[in-house]
N, C-alpha and C positions, 0 to 999 in steps of 0.2 A: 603581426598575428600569425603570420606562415598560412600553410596549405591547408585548408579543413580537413581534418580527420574521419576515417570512417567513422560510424558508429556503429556496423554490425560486422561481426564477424565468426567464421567458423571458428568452431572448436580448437583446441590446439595436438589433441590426441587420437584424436578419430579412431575406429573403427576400422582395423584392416581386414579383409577377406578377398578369399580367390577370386581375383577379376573374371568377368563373362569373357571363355575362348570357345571356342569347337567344339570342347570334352565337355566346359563348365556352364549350368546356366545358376543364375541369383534369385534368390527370391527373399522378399519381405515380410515379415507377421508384424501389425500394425499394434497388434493387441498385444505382446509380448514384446513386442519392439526386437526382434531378433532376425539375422540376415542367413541365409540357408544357402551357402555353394553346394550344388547340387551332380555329382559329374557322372556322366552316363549314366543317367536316370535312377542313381544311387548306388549302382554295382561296384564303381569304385570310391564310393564311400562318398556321407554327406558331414558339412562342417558346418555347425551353427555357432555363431557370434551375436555377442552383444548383451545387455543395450550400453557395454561399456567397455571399452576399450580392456579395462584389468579382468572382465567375468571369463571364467574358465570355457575355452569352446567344449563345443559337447558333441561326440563324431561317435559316427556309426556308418552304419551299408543295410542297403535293401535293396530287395529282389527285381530284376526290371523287367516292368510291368507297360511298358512304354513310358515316350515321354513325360512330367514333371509339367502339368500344367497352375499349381498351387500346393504349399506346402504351411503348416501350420502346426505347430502342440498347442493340446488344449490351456486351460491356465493357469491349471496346476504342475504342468508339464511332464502327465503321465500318460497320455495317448497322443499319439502324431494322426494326422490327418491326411491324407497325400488325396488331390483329384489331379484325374490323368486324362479322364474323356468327361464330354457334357450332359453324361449319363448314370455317371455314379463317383461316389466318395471313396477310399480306401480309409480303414481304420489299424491303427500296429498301437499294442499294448507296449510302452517303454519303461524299461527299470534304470532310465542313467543313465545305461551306457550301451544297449544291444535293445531290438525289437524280441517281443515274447512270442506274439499273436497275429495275425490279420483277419480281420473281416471287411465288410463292404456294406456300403448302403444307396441302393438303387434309388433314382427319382421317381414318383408317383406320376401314373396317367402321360408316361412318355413325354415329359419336361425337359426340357434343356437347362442341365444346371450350370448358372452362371459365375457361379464362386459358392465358397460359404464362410462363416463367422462359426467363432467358438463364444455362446452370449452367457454361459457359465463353464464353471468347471468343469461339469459332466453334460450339457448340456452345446447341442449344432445344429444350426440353422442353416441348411441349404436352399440359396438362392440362385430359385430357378426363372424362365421366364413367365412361368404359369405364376408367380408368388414365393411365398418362402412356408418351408416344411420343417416343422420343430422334433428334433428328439432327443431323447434320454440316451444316451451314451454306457453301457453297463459293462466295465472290462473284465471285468471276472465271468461273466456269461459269452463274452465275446458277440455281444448283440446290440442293438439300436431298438429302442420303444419309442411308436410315435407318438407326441403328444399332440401336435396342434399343425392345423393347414391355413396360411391366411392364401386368399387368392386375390391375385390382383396381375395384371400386363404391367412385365417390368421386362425394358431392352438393357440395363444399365444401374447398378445401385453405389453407392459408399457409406463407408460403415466409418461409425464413431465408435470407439472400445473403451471411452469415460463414461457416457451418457447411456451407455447400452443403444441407441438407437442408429436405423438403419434408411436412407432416404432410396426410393425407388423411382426409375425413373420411365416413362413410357412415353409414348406419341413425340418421340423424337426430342426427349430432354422438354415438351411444353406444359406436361403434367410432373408436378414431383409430390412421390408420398411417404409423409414419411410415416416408422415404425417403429413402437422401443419395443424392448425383449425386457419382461423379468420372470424370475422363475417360474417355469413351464407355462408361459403365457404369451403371445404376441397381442399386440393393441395399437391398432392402424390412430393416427391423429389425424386432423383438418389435415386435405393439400394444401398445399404453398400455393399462394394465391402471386400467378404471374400474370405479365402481359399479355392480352390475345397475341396469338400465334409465335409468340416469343419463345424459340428454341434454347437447351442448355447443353454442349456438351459437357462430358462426363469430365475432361478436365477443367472447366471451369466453374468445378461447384465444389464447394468443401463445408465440412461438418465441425467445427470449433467451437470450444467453451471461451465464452469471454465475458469475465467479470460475473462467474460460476454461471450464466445463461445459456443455455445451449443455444445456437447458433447456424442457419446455415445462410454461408458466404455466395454469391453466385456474380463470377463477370459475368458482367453485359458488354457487349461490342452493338459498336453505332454506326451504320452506314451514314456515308459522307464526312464532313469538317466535325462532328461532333466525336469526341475522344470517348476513350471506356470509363467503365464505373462500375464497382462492384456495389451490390444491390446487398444487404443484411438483414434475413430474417429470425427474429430471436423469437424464441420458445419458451416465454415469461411463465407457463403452469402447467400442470398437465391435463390435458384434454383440448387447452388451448390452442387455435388455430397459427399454424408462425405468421408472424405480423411483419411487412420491411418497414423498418425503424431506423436503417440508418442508409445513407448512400456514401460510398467515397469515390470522391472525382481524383481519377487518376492522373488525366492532362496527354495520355499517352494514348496511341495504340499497337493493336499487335496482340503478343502472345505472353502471358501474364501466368506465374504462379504465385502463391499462398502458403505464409508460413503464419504461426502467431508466438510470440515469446512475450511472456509476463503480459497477458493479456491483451497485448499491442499486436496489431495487423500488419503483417509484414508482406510490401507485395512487392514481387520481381520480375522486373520487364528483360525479357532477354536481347531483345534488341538494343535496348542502350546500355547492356549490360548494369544496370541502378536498379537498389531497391528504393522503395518509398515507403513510409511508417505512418500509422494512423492509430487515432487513441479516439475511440468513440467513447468514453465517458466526457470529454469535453464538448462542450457548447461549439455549436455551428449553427448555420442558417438553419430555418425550422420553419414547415409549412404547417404546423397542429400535428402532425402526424411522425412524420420523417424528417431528419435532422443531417442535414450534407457537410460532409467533412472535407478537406482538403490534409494533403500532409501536414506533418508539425514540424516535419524538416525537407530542408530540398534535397532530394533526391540524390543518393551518394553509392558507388559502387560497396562493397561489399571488399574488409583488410585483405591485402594480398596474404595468400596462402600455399607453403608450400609442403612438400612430403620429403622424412629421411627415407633415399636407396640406399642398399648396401652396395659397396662399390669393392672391385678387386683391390685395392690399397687402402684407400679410406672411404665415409661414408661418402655420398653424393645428397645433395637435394634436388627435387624435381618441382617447381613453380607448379601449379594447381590452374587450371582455366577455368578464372569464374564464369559463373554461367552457362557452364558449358551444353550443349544440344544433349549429352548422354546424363542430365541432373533430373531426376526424377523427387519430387517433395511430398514428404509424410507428414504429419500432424503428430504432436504442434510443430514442432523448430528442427525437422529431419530434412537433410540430405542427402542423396548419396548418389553415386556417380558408380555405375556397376563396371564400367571400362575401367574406371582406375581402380576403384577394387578398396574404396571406401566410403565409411559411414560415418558424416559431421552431425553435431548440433550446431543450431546458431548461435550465437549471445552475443546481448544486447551491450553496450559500448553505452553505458549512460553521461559519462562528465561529456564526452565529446560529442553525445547526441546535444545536451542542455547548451555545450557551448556555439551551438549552430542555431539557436530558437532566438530567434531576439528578444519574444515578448519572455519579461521576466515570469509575470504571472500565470502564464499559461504554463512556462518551463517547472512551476513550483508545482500546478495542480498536476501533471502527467505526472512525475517524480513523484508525488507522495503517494502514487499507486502502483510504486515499485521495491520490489525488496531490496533490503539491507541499502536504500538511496539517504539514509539522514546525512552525511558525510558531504553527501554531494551538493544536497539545499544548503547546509548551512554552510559549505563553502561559497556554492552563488550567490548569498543573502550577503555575507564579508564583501564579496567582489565586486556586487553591485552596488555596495554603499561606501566604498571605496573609491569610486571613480570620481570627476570632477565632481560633474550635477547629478546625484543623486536621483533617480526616477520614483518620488514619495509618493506620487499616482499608484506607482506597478510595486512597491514595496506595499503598499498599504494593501493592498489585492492579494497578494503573497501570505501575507501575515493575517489577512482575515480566510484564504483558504486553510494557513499551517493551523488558525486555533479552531475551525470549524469541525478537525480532527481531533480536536484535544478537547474541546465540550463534549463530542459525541461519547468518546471515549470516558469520562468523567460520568458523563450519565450513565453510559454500561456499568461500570465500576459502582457506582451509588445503587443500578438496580438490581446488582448482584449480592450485594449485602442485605440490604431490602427482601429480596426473595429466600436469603438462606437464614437458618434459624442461628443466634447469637452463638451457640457452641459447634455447631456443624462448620469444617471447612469450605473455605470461596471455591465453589467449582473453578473448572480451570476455561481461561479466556482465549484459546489456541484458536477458538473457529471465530471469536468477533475480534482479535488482533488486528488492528490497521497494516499495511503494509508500511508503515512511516509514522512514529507518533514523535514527534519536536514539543516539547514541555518548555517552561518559564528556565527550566535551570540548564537547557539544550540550552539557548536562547542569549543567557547572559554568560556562561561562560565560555564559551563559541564561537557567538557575534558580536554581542555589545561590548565586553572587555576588551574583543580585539580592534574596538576605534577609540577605548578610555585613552587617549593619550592630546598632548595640548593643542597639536595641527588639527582633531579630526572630534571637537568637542560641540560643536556645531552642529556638523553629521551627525553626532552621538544624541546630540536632546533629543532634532528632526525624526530619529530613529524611536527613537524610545517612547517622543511621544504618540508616534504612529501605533507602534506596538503595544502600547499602555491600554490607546482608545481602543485598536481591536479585540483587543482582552473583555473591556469593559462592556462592549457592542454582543458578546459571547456569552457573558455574565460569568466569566473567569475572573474571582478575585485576585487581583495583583501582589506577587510574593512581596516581601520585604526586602530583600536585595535588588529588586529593581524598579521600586519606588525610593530606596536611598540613593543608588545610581543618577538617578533623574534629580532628586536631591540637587546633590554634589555638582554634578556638575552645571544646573542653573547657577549654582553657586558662585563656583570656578567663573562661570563668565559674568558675575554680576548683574543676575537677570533674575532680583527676585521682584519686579513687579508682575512678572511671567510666571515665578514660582506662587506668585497669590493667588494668581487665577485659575491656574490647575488646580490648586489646592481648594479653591470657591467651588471651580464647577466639578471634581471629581475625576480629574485626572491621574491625582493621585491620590491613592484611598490612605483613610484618616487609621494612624494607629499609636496606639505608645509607644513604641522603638522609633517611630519616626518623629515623632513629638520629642523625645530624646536627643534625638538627632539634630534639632534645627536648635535646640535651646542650645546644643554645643555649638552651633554655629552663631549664637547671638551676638559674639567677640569680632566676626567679622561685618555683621551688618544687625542695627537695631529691630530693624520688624522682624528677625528668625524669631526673635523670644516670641513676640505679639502673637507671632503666627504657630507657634508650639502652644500658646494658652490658648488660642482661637481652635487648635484641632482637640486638645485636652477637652475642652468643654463643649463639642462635641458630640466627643467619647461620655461623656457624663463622668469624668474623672474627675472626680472631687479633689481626692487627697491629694491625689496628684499637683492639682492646682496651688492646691495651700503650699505644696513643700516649697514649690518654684516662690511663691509668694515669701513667702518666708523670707528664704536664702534671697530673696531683694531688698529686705527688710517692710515690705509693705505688708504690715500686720493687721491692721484696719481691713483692707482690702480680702485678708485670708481667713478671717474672722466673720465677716459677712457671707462668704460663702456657704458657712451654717456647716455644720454635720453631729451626726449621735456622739460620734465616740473622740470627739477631740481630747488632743492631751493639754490643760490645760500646763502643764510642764514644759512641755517642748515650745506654748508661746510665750510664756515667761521668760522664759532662758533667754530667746530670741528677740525678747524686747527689753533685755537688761543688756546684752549683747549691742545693743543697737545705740548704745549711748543717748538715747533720745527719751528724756524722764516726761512727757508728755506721752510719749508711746507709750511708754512703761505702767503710766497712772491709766490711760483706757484701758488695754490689756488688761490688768489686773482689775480692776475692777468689773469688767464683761464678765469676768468670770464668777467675783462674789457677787455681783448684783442677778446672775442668772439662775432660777433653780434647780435647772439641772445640774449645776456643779455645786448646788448648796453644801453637801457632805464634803465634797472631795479634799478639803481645805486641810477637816478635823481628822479626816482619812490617811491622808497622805501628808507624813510628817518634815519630807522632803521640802512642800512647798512655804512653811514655815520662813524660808533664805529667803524668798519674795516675798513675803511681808515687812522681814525688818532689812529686805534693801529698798522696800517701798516709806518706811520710818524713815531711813536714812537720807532722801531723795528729800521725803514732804515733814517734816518732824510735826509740824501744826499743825497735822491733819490725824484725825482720831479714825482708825482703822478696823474700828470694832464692830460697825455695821458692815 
């Protein structure tokens, strides 16, 4: 098997900017996602990057005003913001490429302002310790209008820039409040309901959407043998109090940060330099309330990572020190390391995360709530039905979570036609898309064709018929390609008293292509026919019936089954055909003795050839009645 492979790793392009020296300090915009080298307080000009490696930097200079304690443009990225003291904001009108304007905006009743947020466009929230002070931003006036004051004792806040909202923190990290911002509004929620006297600091709380919930993350550290655990309160409405709903048991302790990618909880312990990965839409222990997670993997450093220097001959690389003391982590998946003088995403490493999970079915429920992962399942669904002993337990689990996604999806689909009128186009399904949807034809040309072969036909029923029953348990009707699949190869191994029983209790749904199917196979075994007439009638396929009958010569048989529109043509022929003048003489006579075909006889001057090959069979027999 070799070494286990990571599953998470940096970017491969990063982010480069002027490392933190003497001249330069760094700074971050969370909301823009943009890094700002700042060098002597902007006189020798400021360089902003990001949030991608190719984006054009965008460099200017400004006046210094003292140190560079926070730098920001708003989010249209026509005012910068600079705060320099805990007493006022600086405001510069920007065209692109040079500042136009400055003005300033002082805090209210002598506040200490602790930062601030840009919660619109035009729109700045300075957070002070008195609370936060909302204004209107007007650059043409070169002014600030207040609109709104929430008050509240805040030592300490972090800001979300998805969810608009703001958590504030007082009495030492043991009260937390949170705030959302929308236009010209502030609107305090329930606190975060914590432990008596349970303190937070500021780096152990973070603001995450996960699984579109807003979320706040908070380690807890445990005096004595008992390890950390990050505590999750989700923000299920608005007005709603955050509820902790999830706990993840770390196993570690120490000093811990928070990333999240594809909705997954990334947490990194710097002491044993390993992250650990947690997927709270999975099932864990559960007290009524709150549901305790463990990793889904064991704990694995993070792909070695290195940087191109440019070198006096050729280039040079420089190895990256994960985990390094100088890594500072942004939300969701940012790091960056201001000594080296760059800015990673993480991403997620899924085949090699999946090949570390041993339970299969747990491997398939995490995966189908990750993007562009179909690739990845139906390659583990092959691998694991490949090996010796197949685990039909953990396949079965597998395949009732993959169609639990393809029903839901089915019913969207169904309610979407349903709700639009018959000429109007299907809105578009962007926002209820699964992140994975695996269909019947994912399925069989994928998985099950790749064990149709004579070693692995076994496997291939065991499979099939798992995946049949999951279907059936879903109320997903089964295509016809992989009810003939299942067919065939009962076939193949001679196992149709197996194929009767499926076929009895609904294993395999009853159609005419597959009725089709089994009468072709009547050549190698006598009950396919029995068993194609037993699904025919069913069906309520009459005609159907008769033809088979027929083509056996059992004309009796195909006659009793009755119908309106028989030809009495086609069983004539069939029972002249049939050399058997007993046949010939009931046949032909069901017909003139029934009133329904009373005319057809005087009608239809064709059938006149069976009358006098009926003379010619019976000569003594008077054919006039």
């Amino acid at each position: 098997m070799g070494e286990p492979q990571p599953y998470l790793e940096l970017s491969n392009n990063p982010v480069r900017f002027e490392a933190v020296n003497q001249v330069t300090n760094v700074f971050f915009d969370d909301s823009n996602k943009q890094v700002f080298a700042v060098r002597s307080g902007g006189v020798m000009g400021v360089v902003v990057k990001g949030p991608t490696e190719n984006d054009r930097p965008i460099n200017f200079r400004m006046e210094d005003h003292g140190p560079v304690i926070s730098i920001k443009f708003s989010l249209n990225k026509k005012v910068l913001a600079v705060q320099r003291t805990t007493s006022s904001v600086e405001f510069m009108n920007f065209n692109g490429t040079s500042i136009e304007a400055e003005y300033s905006q002082s805090s209210k009743k002598n506040s200490s302002v602790l930062g601030f947020v840009w919660s619109q466009n035009n729109e700045v929230a300075l957070v002070t310790d008195h609370g936060i002070e909302l204004y209107l931003v007007i650059p043409e006036k070169k002014s600030l209008k207040h609109l709104k004051t929430t008050s509240v004792t805040v030592q300490w806040f972090v800001w979300c820039p998805h969810n608009k909202i703001a958590l504030l923190a007082s009495a030492h990290g043991s009260v937390l409040q949170p705030v959302v911002f929308k236009p010209g509004s502030i609107s305090k929620l329930p606190k975060v309901e914590t432990e008596p006297g349970r303190m937070a600091l500021e780096r152990d709380v973070t603001l995450a959407t996960l699984y579109k919930v807003p979320s706040i993350l908070i380690v807890r550290h445990h005096s004595g043998p008992q390890t950390a655990e990050v505590h999750i309160h989700t923000m299920n409405g608005p007005g709603q109090a955050p509820v902790k709903t999830h706990v993840l048991r770390l196993g570690l302790s120490g000093r811990f940060a928070i990333n999240v990618v594809d909705n997954l909880v990334i947490v990194h312990h710097q002491a044993s330099r390993c992250s650990q990965i947690f997927d709270i839409s999975l099932s864990g222990e559960n007290d009524g309330v709150v549901t305790y997670h463990t990793s889904v993997g064991p704990a694995r450093s993070l792909k070695p990572a290195c940087l191109a220097l440019p070198g006096l001959v050729e280039p040079q690389t420089h190895m990256c020190e994960l985990y390094s003391p100088n890594w500072v982590v942004f939300q969701p998946n940012i790091v960056i390391d201001a000594k080296l003088g760059c800015l990673w995403y993480i991403k997620l490493c899924l085949p090699e995360l999946c090949d570390q999970i041993s339970d299969l079915a747990i491997c398939t429920q995490l995966a189908l709530k990750r993007e562009g992962a179909k690739d990845v399942i139906l390659s583990l669904l092959v691998t694991n039905m490949k090996v010796e002993k197949p685990q039909l337990k953990k396949l079965q689990e597998s395949f009732n979570h993959i169609n639990t996604v393809y029903r839901n999806s089915i019913n969207e689909e169904l309610q979407m036609q349903i709700a639009s009128p018959p000429d109007a186009p299907l809105p578009s399904r962007s926002q209820t898309n699964p992140a994975v949807l695996i269909d019947q034809n994912d399925m069989f040309h994928n998985v099950f064709q790749k064990l149709d072969t004579e070693g692995e036909l076994k496997k291939l029923e065991w499979v099939l018929v798992a995946y049949l029953t999951s279907l059936s348990e879903h109320g997903i009707a089964a295509q016809h390609n992989l009810n003939e699949l299942l067919v065939t190869t009962l076939v193949r191994r001679s196992r149709f008293s197996a194929l009767q029983q499926m076929l009895q209790y609904g294993v395999v749904s009853d159609s005419k292509p597959l009725a089709c199917l089994l009468l072709s196979l009547g050549n190698m075994h006598a009950s396919a026919t029995q068993l194609a007439l037993d699904m025919l009638a069913r069906l309520v396929a009459t005609e159907e019936i008769q033809e088979i009958l027929l083509s056996q010569n059992q004309l009796l048989a195909a006659l009793k089954l009755g119908q309106d529109n028989l030809n009495p043509r086609k069983f004539l022929e069939a029972a002249a055909e049939s050399k058997d003048p007993a046949s010939f003489h009931s046949t032909l006579f069901y017909f003139r003795n029934n009133p329904q075909f009373a005319n057809v006889f005087s009608k239809d001057e064709r059938l006149a050839h069976y009358i006098q090959h009926y003379k010619t069979l019976f000569p003594q027999v008077d054919t006039s009645t």
